[in-house]
C-alpha positions as CSV (number, residue, x, y, z in Angstrom):
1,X,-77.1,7.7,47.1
2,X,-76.0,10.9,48.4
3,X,-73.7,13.4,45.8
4,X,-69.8,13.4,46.5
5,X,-68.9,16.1,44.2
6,X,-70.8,19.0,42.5
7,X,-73.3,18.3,40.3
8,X,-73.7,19.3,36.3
9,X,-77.1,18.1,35.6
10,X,-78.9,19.4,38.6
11,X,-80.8,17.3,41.7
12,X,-81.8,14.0,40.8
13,X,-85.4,14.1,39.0
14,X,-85.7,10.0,38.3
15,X,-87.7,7.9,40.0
16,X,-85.4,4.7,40.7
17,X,-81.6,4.9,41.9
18,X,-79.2,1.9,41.8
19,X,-76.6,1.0,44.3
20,X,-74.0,3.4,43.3
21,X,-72.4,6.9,44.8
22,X,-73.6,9.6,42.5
23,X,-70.9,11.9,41.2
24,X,-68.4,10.3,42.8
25,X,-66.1,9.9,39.9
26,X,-66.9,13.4,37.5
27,X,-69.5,15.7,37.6
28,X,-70.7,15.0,34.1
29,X,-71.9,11.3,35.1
30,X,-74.2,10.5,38.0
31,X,-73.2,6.8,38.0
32,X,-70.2,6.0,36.4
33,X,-70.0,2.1,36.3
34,X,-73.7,1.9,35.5
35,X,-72.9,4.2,32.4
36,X,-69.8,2.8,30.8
37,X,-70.9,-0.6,31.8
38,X,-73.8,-0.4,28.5
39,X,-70.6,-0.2,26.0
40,X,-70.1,-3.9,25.6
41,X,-74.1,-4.3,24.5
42,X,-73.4,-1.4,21.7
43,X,-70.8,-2.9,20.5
44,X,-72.1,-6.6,20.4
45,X,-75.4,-4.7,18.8
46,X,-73.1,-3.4,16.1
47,X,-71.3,-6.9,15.3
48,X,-74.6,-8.4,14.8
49,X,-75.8,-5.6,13.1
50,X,-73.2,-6.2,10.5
51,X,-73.2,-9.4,10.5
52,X,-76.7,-9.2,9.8
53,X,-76.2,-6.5,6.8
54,X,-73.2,-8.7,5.4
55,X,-75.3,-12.0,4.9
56,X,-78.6,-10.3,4.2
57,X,-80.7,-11.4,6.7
58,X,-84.2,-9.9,6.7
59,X,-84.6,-6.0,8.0
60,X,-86.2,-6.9,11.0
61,X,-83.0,-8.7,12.4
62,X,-81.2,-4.8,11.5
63,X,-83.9,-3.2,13.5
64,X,-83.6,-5.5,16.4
65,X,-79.5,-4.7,16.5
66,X,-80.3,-1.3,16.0
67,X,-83.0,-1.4,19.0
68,X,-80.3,-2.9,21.4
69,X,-77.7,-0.3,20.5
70,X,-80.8,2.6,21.3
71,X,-81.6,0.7,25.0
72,X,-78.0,0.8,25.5
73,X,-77.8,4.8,24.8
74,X,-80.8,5.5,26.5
75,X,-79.5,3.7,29.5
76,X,-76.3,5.2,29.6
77,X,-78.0,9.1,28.9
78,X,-80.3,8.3,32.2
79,X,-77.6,6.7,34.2
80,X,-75.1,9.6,33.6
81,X,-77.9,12.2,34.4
82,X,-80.6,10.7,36.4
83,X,-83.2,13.1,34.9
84,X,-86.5,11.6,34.6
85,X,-86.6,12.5,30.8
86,X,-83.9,10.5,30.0
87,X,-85.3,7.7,32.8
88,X,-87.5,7.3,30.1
89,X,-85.3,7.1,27.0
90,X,-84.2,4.2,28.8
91,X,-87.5,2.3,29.9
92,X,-89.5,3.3,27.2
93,X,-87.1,1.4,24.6
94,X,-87.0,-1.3,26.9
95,X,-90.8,-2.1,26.1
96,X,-90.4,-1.1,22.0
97,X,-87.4,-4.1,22.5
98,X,-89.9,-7.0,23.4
99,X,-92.4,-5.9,21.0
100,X,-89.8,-6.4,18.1
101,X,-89.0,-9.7,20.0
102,X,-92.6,-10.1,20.0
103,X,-92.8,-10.0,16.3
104,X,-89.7,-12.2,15.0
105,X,-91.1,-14.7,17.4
106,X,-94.9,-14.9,16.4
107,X,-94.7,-13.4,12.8
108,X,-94.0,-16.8,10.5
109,X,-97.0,-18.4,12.1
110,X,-99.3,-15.3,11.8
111,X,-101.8,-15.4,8.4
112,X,-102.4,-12.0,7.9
113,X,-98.8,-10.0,7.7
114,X,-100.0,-6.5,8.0
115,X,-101.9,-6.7,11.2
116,X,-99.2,-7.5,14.1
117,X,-97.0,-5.2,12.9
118,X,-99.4,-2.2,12.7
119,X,-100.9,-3.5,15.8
120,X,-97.3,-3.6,18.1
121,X,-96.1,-0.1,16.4
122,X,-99.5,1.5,17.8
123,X,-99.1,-0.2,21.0
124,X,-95.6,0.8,21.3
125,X,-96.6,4.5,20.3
126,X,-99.0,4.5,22.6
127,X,-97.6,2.9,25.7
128,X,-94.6,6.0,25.0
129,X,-97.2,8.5,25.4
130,X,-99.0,7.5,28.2
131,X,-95.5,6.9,30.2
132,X,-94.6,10.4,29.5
133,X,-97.5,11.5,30.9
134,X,-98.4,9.2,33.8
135,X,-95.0,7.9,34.7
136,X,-95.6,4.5,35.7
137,X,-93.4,2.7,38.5
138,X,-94.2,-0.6,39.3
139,X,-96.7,-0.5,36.7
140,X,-94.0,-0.2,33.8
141,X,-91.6,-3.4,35.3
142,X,-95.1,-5.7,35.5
143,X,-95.7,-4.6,32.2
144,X,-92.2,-5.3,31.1
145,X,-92.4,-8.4,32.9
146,X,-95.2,-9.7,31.1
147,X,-94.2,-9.1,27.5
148,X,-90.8,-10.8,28.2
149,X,-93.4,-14.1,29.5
150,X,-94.9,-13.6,26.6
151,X,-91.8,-14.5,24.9
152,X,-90.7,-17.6,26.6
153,X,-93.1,-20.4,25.5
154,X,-92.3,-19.4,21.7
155,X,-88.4,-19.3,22.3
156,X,-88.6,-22.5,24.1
157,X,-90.1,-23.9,21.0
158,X,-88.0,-23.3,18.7
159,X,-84.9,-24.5,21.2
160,X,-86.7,-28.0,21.2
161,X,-87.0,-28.1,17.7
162,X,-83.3,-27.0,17.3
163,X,-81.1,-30.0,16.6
164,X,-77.8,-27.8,16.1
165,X,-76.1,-28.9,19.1
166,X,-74.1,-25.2,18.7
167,X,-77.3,-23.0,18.5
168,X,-78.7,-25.0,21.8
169,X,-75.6,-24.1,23.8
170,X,-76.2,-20.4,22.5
171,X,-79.8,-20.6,24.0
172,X,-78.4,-22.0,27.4
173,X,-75.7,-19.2,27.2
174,X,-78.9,-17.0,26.7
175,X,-80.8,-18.5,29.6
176,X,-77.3,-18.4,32.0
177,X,-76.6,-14.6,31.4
178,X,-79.8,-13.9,32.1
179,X,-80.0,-15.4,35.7
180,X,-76.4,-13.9,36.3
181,X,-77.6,-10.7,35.5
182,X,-80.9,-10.8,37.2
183,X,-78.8,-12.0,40.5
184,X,-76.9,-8.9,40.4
185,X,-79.6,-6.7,39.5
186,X,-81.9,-8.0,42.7
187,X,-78.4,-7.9,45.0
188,X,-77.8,-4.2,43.7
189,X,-81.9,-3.7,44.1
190,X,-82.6,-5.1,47.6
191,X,-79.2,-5.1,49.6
192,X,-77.5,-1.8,49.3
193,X,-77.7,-1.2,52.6
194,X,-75.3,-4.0,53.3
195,X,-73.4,-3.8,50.2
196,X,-72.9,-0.3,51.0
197,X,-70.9,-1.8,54.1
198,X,-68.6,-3.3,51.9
199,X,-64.9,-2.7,51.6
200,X,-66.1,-2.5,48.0
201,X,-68.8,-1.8,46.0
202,X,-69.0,-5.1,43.9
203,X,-71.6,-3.0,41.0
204,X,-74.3,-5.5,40.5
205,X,-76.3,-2.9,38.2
206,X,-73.4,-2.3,36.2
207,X,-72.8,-5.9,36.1
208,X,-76.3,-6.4,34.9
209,X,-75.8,-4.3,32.3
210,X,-72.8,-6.2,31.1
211,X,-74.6,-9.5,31.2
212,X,-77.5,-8.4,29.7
213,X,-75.1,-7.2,26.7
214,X,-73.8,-10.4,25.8
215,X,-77.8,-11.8,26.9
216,X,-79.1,-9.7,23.6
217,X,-76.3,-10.8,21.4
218,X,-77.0,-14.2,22.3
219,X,-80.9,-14.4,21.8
220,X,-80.7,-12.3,18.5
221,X,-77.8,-15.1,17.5
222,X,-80.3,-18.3,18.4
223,X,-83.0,-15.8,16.9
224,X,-81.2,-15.2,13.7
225,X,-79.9,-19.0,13.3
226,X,-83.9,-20.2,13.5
227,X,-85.1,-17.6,10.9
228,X,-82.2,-18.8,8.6
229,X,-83.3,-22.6,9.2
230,X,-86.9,-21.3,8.1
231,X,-86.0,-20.3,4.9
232,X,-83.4,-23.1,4.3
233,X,-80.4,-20.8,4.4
234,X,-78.4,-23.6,6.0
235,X,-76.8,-22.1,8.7
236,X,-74.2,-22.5,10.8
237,X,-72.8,-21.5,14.3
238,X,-69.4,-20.1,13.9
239,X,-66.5,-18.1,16.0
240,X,-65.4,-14.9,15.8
241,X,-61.5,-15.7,16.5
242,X,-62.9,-18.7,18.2
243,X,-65.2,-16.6,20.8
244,X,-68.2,-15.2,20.0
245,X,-70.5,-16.8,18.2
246,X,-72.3,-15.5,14.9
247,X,-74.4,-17.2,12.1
248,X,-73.0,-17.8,9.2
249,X,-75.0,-18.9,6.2
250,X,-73.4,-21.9,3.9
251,X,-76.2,-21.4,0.7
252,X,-78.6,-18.4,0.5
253,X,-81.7,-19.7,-1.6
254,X,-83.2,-16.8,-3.3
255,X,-86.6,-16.8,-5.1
């Protein structure tokens, strides 16, 4: 989209644009809905972050709170510069993400405990180099693609083997803000020419990025209730002032 006001971080350098006027609202942020719109995720990151310190849980649940907060920074730098450096500080934690999915999925079935983890931190450290160097396009979102398919036949396991009625409706709530937000990021990705018609803008990246918030909340929730149920924590689904949804653990076993 073409500048409205003066620029402070130079011409555009990033490969992808969304459906937005840049500069149209300060010259300090390129897109301005598409940037404030990641603050819900880190602040969702950061209750289940604590939640996740407060009870205990294992440090890979921390990591994976900490890892949404970092997409959600990285997304906001590139979005409020469109520089192709910080394009990357945006896609390249995007792939680190489903590797850490990768692992709290497949780890408690996996017999030797060192291996995957050394093996997805090289793959992630490599994939980060060699996107900083070749820059791939549609090579990075098949490759995204992939390791999120990668994750679905493992989540759908443990949803069948779920009899919490509370943690299923989590899952759906998973699987419902995902196809929101993927309908608003195809709209904003394919018809801008006619949304650009429109009286106004209706910000389907932005909206994305709010959907895909409460989306990673909700799958480290499920996520987090079926670790607890593996190690006979006992968990439940509570409300945060009878919204949001956390895990809270009735009896922590220790050994």
């Amino acid at each position: 989209m073409a500048d409205t006001i003066a620029s402070f971080w130079g011409p555009v350098t990033s490969t992808t644009e969304c459906c937005e006027n840049n500069y149209a609202h300060s010259s300090y942020i390129a897109e301005f809905f598409n940037t404030i719109s990641n603050i819900p995720c880190i602040l969702l990151a950061l209750l289940g972050l604590i939640n996740a310190l407060r009870q205990r849980f294992e440090k890979r649940f921390s990591v994976l709170h900490l890892s949404n907060m970092a997409l959600a920074i990285g997304s906001m730098l590139y979005h409020a510069t469109l520089q192709h450096v910080q394009q990357q500080s945006d896609e390249t934690p995007m792939v680190w993400e489903m590797l850490l999915y990768l692992y709290i999925l497949y780890s408690p079935d996996w017999h030797y405990r060192t291996t995957m983890p050394i093996f997805l931190f090289l793959y992630g450290v490599v994939f980060a180099v060699f996107h900083s160097f070749f820059r791939f396009g549609i090579g990075f979102k098949a490759h995204y693609v992939i390791l999120c398919l990668l994750c679905i036949p493992r989540t759908y396991k443990y949803y069948i083997y779920t009899e919490d009625l509370s943690a299923k409706r989590i899952a759906k709530l998973y699987v419902a803000t995902l196809v929101l937000g993927s309908l608003c990021w195809l709209g904003d990705r394919f018809f801008c020419k006619e949304i650009s018609t429109w009286p106004i803008n209706p910000q389907g990246h932005a909206l994305w990025h709010f959907f895909m918030g409460f989306n990673s909340y909700f799958a480290n929730t499920f996520l987090m209730f079926c670790r607890a149920q593996q190690r006979g924590w006992k968990p439940k689904i509570v409300c945060l002032m009878g919204v949001l949804p956390y895990v809270k653990i009735e009896k922590l076993k220790r050994k």
